[in-house]
C-alpha positions in Angstrom: 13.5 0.0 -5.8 16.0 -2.6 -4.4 15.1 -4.6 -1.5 18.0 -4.8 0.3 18.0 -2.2 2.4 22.3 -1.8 2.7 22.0 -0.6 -0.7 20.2 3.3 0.8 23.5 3.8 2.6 25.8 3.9 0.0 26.9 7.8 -0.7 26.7 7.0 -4.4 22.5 6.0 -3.8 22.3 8.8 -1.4 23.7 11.8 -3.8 21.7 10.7 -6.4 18.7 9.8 -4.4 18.2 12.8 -1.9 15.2 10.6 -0.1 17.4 7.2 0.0 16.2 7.1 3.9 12.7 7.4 3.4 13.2 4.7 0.6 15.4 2.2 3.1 12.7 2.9 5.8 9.9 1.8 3.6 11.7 -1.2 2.3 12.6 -2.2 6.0 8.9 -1.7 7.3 7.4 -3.7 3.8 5.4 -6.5 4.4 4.1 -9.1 1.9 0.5 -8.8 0.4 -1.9 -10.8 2.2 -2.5 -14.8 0.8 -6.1 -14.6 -0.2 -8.2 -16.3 -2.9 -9.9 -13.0 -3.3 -6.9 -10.9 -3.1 -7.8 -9.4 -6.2 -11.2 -8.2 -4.9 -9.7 -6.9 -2.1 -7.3 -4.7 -3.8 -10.0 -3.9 -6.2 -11.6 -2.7 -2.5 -8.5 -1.0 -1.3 -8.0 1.0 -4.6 -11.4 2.0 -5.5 -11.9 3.3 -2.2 -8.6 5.2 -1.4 -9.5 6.6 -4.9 -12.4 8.4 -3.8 -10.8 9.7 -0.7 -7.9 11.1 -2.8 -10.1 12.6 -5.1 -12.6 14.0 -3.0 -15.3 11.9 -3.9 -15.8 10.6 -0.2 -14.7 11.3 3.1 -11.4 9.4 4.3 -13.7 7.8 7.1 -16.5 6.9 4.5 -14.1 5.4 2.2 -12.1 3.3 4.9 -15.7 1.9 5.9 -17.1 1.1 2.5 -13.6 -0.5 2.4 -13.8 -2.6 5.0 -17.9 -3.5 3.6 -16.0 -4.9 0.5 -13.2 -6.5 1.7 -15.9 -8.1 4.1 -18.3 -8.9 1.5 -15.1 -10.4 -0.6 -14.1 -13.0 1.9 -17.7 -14.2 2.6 -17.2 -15.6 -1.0 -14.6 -17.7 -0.3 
């Protein structure tokens, strides 16, 4: 989706995309990934972990903690 966020008030973006606000809004609050040497193991923590939540695998308040575990284990590698 474009970044600028002028581009979700155009009526041409808006007829054709019926949630243009929600988009703008989400593009306006977007922040950049964290700088981490293990960012890749902490997405790896993230997904995984959301993943189970979604799926029903784990609890959303398991998953968020075994999240955090990971993510914590992660950066006492670095």
């Amino acid at each position: 989706m474009p970044v600028r966020s002028d581009i979700y008030d155009d009526p041409a973006v808006k007829k054709a995309l019926p949630f243009a606000a929600e988009l703008k809004t989400g593009v306006e609050q977007a922040k950049a990934r964290p700088v981490s040497p293990v960012y890749p193991q902490i997405s790896q923590a993230i997904y995984k972990n959301v993943n189970a939540a979604l799926s029903g695998q784990k609890s959303p308040a398991d998953a968020m903690k075994q999240a955090q575990a990971d993510i914590e284990k992660a950066l006492q590698t670095f």
